[in-house]
C-alpha positions in Angstrom: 0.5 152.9 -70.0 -2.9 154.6 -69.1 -4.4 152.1 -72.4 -3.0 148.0 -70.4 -4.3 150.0 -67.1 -7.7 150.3 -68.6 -7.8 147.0 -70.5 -6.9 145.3 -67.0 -9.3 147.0 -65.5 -12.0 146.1 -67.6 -10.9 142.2 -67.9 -11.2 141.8 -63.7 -14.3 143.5 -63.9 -15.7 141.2 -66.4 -14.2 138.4 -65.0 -16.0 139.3 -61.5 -19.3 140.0 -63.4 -18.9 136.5 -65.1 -18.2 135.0 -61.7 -21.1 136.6 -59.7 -23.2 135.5 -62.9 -22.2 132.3 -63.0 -22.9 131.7 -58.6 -26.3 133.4 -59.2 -27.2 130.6 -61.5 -25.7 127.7 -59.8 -27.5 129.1 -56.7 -30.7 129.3 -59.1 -30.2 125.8 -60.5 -29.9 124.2 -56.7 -33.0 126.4 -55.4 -35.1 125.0 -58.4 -33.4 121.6 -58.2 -34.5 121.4 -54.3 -38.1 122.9 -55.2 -38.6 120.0 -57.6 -38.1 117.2 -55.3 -40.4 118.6 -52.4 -43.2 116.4 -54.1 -41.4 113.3 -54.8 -40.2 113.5 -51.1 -43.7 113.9 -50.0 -45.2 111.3 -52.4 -42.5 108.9 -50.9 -43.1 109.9 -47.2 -40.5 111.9 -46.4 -41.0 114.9 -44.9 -39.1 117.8 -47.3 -38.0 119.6 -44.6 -35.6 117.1 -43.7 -33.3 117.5 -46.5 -32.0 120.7 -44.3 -30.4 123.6 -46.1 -27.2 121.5 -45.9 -27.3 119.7 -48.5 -24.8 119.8 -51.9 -26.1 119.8 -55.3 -24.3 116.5 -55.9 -26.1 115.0 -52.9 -29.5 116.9 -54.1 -29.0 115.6 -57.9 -28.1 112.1 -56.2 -32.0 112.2 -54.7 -33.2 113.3 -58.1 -31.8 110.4 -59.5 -33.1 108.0 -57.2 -36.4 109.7 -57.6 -36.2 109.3 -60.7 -35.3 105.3 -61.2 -36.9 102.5 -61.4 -36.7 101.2 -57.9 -39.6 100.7 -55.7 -40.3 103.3 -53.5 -40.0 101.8 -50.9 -35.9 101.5 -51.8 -36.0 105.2 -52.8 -37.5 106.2 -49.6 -34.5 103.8 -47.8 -31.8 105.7 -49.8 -32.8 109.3 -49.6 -33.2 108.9 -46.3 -29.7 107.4 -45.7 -28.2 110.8 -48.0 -29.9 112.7 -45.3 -28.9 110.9 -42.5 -25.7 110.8 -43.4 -25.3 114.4 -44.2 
């Protein structure tokens, strides 16, 4: 009995430590994510500090991607702004 007790034990802890591992590096990837598009936002003439800490990463990888296209910038500029507006 003592022996499942123990094993359980272990497995939540584990599991917690995996979770907690696993927000510090989606917290990582967003903070590093948000750092690189300060730049392009600048660049573009949008001020970063617009974007708010409000933000998902879906709606933070959707501004990288737009960035990131082919579009004029003037379009970019139209659509981040619009994300952020609409947040």
């Amino acid at each position: 009995m003592n022996f499942k007790m123990t094993a359980a034990a272990v497995l939540i802890a584990l599991s917690a430590g995996g979770a907690a591992l696993a927000d510090g590096h989606a917290s990582q990837g967003f903070n590093m994510l948000q750092t690189a598009l300060m730049s392009d936002l600048e660049r573009l003439g949008i001020d970063p500090s617009s974007m708010g800490d409000d933000l998902t990463l879906g709606q933070i990888a959707t501004i990288k991607a737009i960035v990131d296209s082919s579009d004029a910038d003037s379009q970019k500029k139209g659509q981040i702004e619009a994300i952020i507006r609409n947040n």
